[in-house]
C-alpha positions in Angstrom: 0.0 0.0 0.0 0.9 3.6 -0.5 -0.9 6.2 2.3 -1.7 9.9 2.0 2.1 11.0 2.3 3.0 9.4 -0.9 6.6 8.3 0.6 6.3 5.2 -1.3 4.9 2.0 -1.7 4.9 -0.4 1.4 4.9 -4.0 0.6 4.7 -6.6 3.4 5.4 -10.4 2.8 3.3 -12.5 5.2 2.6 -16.0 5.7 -1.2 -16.3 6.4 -3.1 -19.3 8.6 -6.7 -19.9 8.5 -9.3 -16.8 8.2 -11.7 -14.5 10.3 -10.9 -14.5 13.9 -9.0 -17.9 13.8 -6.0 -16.1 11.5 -2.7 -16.2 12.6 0.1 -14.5 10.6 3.7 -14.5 10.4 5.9 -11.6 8.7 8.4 -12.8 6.6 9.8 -9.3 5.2 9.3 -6.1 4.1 10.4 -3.1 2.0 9.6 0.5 1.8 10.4 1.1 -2.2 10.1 5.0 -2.6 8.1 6.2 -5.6 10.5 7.8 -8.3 11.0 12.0 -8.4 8.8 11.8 -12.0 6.1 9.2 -10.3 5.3 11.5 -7.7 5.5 14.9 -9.7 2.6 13.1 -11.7 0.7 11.7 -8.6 1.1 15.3 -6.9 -0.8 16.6 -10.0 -3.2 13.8 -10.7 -4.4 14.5 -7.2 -4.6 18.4 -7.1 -6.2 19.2 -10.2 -5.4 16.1 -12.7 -6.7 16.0 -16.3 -8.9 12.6 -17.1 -5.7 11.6 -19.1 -2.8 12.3 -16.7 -5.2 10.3 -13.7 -5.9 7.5 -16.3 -1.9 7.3 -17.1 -0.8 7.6 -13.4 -3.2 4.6 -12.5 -1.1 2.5 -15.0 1.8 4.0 -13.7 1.5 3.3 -9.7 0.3 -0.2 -10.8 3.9 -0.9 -12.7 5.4 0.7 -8.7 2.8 -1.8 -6.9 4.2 -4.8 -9.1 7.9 -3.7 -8.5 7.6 -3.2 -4.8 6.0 -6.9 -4.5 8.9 -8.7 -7.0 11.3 -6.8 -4.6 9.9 -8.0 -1.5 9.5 -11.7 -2.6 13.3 -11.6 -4.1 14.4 -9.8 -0.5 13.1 -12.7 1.8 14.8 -15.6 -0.9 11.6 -16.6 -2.5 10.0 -17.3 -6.1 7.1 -15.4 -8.1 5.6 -19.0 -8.1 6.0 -19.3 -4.0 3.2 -16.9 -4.0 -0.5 -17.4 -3.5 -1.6 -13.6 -3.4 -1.1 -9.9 -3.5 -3.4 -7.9 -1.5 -3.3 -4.1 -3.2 -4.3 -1.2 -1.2 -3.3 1.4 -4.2 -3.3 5.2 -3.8 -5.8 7.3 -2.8 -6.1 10.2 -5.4 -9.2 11.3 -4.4 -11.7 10.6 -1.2 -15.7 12.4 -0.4 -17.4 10.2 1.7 -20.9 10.9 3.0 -19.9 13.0 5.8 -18.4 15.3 4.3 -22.0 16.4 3.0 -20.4 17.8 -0.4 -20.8 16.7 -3.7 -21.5 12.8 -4.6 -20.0 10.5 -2.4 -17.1 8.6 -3.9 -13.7 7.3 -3.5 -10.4 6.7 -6.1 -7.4 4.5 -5.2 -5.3 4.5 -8.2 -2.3 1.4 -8.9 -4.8 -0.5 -11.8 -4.8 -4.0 -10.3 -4.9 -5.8 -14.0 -1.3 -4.0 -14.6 -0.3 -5.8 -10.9 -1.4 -9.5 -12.1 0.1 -8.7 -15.5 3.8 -7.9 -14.2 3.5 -10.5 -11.3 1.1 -13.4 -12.8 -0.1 -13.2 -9.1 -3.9 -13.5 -8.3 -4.8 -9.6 -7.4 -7.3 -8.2 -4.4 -7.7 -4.5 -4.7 -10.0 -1.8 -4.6 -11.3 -2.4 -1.3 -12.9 1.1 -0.5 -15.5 1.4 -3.1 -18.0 -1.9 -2.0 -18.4 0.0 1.3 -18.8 3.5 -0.3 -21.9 1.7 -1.8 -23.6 0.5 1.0 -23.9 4.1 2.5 -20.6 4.1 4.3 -17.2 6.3 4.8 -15.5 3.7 3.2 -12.8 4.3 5.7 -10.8 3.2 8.0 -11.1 -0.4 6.7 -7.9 -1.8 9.0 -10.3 -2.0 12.3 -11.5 -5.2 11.3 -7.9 -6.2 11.1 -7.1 -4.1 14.4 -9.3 -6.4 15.8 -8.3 -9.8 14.5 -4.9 -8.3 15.5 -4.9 -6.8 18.6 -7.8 -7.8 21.1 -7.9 -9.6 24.3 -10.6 -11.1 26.5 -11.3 -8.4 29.1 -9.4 -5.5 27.8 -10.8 -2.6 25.7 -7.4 -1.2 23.9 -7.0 1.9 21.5 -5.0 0.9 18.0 -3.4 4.3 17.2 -2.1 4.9 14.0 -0.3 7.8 13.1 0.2 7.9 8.9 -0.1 10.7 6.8 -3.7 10.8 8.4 -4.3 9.5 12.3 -6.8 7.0 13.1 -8.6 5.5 15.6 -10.0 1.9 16.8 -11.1 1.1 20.1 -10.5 -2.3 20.1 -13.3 -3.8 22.6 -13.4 -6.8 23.6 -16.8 -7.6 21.2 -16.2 -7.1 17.2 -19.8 -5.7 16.8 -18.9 -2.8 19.5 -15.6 -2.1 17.9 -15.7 1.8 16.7 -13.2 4.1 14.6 -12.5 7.2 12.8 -10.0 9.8 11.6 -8.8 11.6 14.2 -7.3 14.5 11.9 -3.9 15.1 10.2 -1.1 12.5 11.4 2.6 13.5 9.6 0.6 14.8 6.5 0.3 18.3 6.6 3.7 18.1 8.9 6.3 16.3 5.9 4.1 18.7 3.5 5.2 21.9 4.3 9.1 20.7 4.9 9.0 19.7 1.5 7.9 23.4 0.7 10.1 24.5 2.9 13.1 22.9 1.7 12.2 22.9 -1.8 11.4 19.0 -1.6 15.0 18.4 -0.6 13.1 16.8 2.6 10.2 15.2 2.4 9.8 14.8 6.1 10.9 15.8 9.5 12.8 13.1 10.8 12.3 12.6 13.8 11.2 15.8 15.0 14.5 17.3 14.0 12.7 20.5 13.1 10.1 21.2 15.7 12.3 20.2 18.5 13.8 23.7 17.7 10.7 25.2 17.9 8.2 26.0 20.2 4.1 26.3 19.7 2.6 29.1 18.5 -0.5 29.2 20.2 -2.6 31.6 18.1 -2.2 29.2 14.9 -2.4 26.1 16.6 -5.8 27.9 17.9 -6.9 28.3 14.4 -6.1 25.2 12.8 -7.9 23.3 15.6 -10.9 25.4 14.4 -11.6 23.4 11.8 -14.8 21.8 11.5 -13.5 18.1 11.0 -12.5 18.0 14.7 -16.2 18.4 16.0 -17.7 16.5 13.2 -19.9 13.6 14.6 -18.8 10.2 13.9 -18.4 8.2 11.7 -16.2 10.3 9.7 -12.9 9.9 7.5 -10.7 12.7 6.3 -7.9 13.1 3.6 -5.5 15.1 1.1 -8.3 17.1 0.7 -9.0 18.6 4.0 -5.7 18.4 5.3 -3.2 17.6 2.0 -0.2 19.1 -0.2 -2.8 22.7 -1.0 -3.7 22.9 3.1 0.1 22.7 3.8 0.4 25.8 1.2 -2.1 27.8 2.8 -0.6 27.0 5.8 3.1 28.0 5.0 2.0 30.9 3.4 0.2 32.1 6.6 3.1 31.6 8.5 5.3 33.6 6.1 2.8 36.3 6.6 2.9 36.3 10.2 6.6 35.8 10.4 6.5 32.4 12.2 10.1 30.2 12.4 10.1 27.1 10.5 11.1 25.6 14.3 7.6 27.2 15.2 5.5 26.2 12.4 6.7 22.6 12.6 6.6 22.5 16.6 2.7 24.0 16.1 1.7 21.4 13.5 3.2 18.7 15.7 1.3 20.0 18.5 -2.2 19.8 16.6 -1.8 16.3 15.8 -1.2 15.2 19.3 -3.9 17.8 20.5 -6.3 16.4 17.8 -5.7 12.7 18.9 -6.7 13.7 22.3 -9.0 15.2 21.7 -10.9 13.0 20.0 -10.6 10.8 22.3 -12.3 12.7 25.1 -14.7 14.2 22.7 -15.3 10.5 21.3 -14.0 7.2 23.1 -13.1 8.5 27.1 -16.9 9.1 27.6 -17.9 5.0 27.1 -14.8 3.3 27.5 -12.4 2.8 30.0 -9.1 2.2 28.2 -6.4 0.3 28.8 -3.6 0.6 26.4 -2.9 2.2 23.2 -1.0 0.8 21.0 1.1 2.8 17.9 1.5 2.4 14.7 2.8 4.4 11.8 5.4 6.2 10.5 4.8 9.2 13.2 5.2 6.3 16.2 8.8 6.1 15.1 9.2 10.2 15.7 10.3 10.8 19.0 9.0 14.3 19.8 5.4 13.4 18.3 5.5 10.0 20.9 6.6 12.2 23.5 4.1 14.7 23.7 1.3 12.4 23.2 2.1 10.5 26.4 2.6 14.0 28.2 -1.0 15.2 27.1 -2.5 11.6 27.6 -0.2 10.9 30.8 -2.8 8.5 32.5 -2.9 6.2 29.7 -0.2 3.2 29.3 1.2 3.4 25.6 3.2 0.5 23.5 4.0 -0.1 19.8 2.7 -2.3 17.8 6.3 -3.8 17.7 5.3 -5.4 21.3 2.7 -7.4 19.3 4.6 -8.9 16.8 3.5 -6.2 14.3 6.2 -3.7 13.0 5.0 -0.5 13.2 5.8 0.8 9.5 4.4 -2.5 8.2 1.2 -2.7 10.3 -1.0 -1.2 7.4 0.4 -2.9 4.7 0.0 -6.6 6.8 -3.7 -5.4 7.0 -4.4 -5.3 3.2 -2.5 -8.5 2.9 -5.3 -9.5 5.6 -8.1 -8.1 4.0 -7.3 -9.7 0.6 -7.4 -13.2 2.3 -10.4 -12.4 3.9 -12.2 -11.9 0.6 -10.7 -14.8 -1.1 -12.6 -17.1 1.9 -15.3 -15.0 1.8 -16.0 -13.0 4.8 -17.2 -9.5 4.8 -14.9 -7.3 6.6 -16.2 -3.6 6.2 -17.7 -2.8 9.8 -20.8 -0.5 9.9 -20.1 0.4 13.4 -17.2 2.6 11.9 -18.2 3.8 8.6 -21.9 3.9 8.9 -22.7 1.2 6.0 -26.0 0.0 5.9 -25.1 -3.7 5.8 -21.3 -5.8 6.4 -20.1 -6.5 2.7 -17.2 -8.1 1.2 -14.6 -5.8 0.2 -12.3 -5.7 -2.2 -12.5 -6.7 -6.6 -10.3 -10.2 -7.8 -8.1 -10.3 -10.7 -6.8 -13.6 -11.6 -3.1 -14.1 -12.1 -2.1 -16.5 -14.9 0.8 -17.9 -14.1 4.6 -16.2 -14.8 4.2 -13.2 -17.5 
């Protein structure tokens, strides 16, 4: 899978037992394979304001990246093409409206074309898994609580999976799958590795571990006005993306700062500061006021950046936090494991989508096949 930064295409290798809440899962390996400079100029575009050409193009294109990051992974852990039962293919999100947004026609595109995939690989392909739910009158996201679930839950214990991508969610793992909740909580490292790139002229494309807004310190009066924004109150369900919080937020954003003469330090230190302060909140706004929790466990690439983890255990200080290293799952890999998941989950036909986070009418089975046919 690819998420809402666009750093690349994750691909997990896994070894898979059984299905549903019997599955058991191994990893065997796993790559990050960043996208090329030219690949993400046109993904950048085809995103912002992309012509029906350049989007149709780039779809082909990020399938050809999908193909290449899974031959890489099965050649890093030793193994053949033919040693390989299944590719489960998250793509890229180019585009995301779901219901609660309450604009325009509900709808969702994840581009990587999944018949490009099965071509290069000859590997059965499961993709697309958005759209079914997006149907049956839901957000069509975050799809990984089912797999939080399968994942992380234990008799007794309500937990919090907390991932921190490009955009944060949320799943309160309860002990029940039918009372298992989750949203968005807001921007993650999106609108943070966004306006780094700007401000180094894409020389860096994030800030590694905090380097940036550990020089800094929060400017209250913005971090007041971007927690203003209406997403944070919104009732759930509800799912955000690159287009509340993406790569033209980030330029409004900088821009502002500019204007108001506001350190780069400071800017980063604030933005920092509003995903931890969004994360909480949420949770007191959404999960604190029926749940007793006991554990949150991280995931994502902002669980690997030191000042982010910090402050999030200052301003949630009665809460016990681990990574989702302590369960076996790295946390870089976590999301990419769950599409591998949710692939084998359609394949044995379960239904996976869970209307107690995205609002669906009805569970369905996610995700489209495309048969492999043998080695191309």
């Amino acid at each position: 899978m690819s998420g809402t930064s666009m750093d690349g295409v994750d691909a997990a290798l896994i070894k898979i037992k059984g299905h549903g809440l019997e599955t058991k899962i191994e990893l065997v390996e796993f790559i990050c394979l960043p996208y090329q400079p030219s690949l993400l100029q046109g993904l950048e575009e085809a995103t912002l304001r992309g012509s029906t050409r350049q989007v149709s193009e780039i779809n082909f294109l990020v399938g050809e990246a999908f193909a290449e990051a899974a031959l890489a992974v099965i050649r890093e852990a030793g193994l053949r093409v033919t040693d390989i039962d299944l590719i489960g293919s998250h793509g890229q999100t180019v585009f995301h409206n779901p219901p609660s947004s309450k604009s325009g026609i509900p709808s969702t595109l994840q581009v990587g074309e999944l018949d490009v995939i099965a071509e290069c690989t000859g590997i059965t392909t499961v993709g697309d898994f958005r759209t079914r739910d997006l149907a049956a009158g839901g957000e069509g996201a975050p799809l990984v609580p089912y797999v939080d679930y399968i994942l992380f839950h234990k008799p007794g214990k309500v937990l919090i999976a907390q991932n921190i991508g490009g955009i944060a969610n949320a799943t309160v793992v309860a002990e029940n799958i039918t009372d298992v909740i989750a949203f968005d909580t807001g921007p993650g490292n999106m609108l943070m590795d966004n306006v780094v790139s700007l401000a180094t002229d894409g020389k860096e494309r994030c800030d590694l571990d905090g380097k940036f807004a550990s020089q800094g310190i929060v400017n209250k009066g913005l971090l007041e006005e971007f927690l203003s924004h209406p997403f944070f109150i919104q009732p759930l369900p509800k799912s955000t993306g690159a287009e509340a919080f993406g790569r033209e937020k980030a330029h409004e954003i900088y821009a502002l700062s500019k204007e108001k003469m506001v350190s780069l330090g400071d800017l980063m230190r604030t933005l920092l500061e509003l995903t931890v302060e969004s994360i909480a909140l949420s949770y007191e706004r959404f999960i604190f006021p029926k749940w007793k929790i006991d554990e949150v466990i991280l995931s994502g690439g902002g669980a690997r950046n030191p000042v982010l983890v910090e402050r999030l255990k200052e301003r949630l200080s009665h809460m016990g936090f681990s990574n989702s290293d302590d369960y076996g799952i790295p946390t870089d890999a976590k999301e990419a494991i769950a599409f591998a998941i949710l692939a084998n989950e359609l394949i044995s036909g379960n239904f996976t989508n869970l209307p107690s986070v995205t609002g669906a009418k009805r569970r369905v089975p996610l995700g489209k096949i495309v048969l492999g046919g043998g080695n191309p």
